[in-house]
C-alpha positions as CSV (number, residue, x, y, z in Angstrom):
1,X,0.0,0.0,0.0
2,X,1.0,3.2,-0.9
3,X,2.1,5.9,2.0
4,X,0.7,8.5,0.8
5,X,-2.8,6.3,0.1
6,X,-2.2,4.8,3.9
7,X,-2.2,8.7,5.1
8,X,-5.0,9.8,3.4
9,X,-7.0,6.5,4.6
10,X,-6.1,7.2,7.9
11,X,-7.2,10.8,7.8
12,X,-10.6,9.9,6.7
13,X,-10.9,7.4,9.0
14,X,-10.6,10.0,11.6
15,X,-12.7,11.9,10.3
16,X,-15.2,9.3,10.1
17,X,-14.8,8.5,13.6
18,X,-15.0,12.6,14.6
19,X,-18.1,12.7,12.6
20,X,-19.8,9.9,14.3
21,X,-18.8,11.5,17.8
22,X,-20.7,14.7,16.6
23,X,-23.3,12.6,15.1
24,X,-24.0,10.5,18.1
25,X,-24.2,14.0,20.1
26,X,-26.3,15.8,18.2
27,X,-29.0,12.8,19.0
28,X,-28.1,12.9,22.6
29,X,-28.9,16.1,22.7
30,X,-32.0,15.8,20.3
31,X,-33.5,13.2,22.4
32,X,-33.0,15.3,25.2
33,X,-34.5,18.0,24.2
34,X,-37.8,16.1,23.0
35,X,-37.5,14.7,26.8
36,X,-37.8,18.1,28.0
37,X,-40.4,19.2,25.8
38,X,-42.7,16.8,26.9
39,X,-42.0,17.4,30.4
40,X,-42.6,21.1,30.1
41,X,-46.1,20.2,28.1
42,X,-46.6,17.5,30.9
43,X,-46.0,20.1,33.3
44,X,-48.5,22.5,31.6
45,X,-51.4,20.7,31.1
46,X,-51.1,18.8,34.8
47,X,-51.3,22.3,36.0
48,X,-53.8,23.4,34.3
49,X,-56.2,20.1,34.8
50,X,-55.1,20.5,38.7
51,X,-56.1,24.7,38.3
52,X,-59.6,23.4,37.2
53,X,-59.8,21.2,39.9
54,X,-59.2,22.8,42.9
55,X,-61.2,26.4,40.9
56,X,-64.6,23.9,40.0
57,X,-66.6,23.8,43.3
58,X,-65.9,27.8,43.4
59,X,-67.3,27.5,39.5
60,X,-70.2,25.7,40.7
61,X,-70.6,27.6,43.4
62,X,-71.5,30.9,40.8
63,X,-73.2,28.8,38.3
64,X,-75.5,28.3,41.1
65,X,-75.6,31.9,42.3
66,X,-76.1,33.0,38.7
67,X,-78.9,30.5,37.8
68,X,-80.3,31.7,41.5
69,X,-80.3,35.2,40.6
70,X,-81.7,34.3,36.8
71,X,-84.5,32.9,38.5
72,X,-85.0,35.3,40.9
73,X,-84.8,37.7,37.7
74,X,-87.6,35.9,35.9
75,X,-89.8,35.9,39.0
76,X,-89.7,39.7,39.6
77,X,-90.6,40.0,35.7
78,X,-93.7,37.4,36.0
79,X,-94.6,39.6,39.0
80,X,-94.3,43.1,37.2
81,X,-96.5,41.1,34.3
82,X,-98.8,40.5,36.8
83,X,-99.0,43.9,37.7
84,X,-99.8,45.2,34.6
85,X,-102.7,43.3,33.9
């Protein structure tokens, strides 16, 4: 084999091997990433399911009040009705 040929062979072999190393990185850090992007969306929508949670009896709380007062509402109307007759 020829030295110079052996040189160059051994060049890109090292090259080879450098460019696996970066390849093999880059994915690290790819999966990585993807890891922490479903944590932070994890993260997210747990807090706002647990946000809804601890919020709904207060929720139900003023549906209640409101359909209370809507009643109440339509009552006073059915008695002005009344009135006017």
């Amino acid at each position: 084999m020829d030295p110079e040929f052996k040189k160059l062979l051994e060049e890109t072999f090292e090259l080879a091997k450098e460019n696996n190393d970066m390849l093999h990185s880059m994915r690290r850090s790819m999966r990585l990433q993807r890891i922490m992007s479903i944590l932070y969306w994890v993260f997210i929508i747990g807090s706002a399911v647990g946000a809804y949670y601890l919020i709904q009896p207060y929720i139900d709380q003023l549906t209640n009040i409101y359909g209370g007062a809507r009643s109440d509402i339509d009552n006073f109307n059915s008695l002005l009705q009344n009135f006017k007759k």
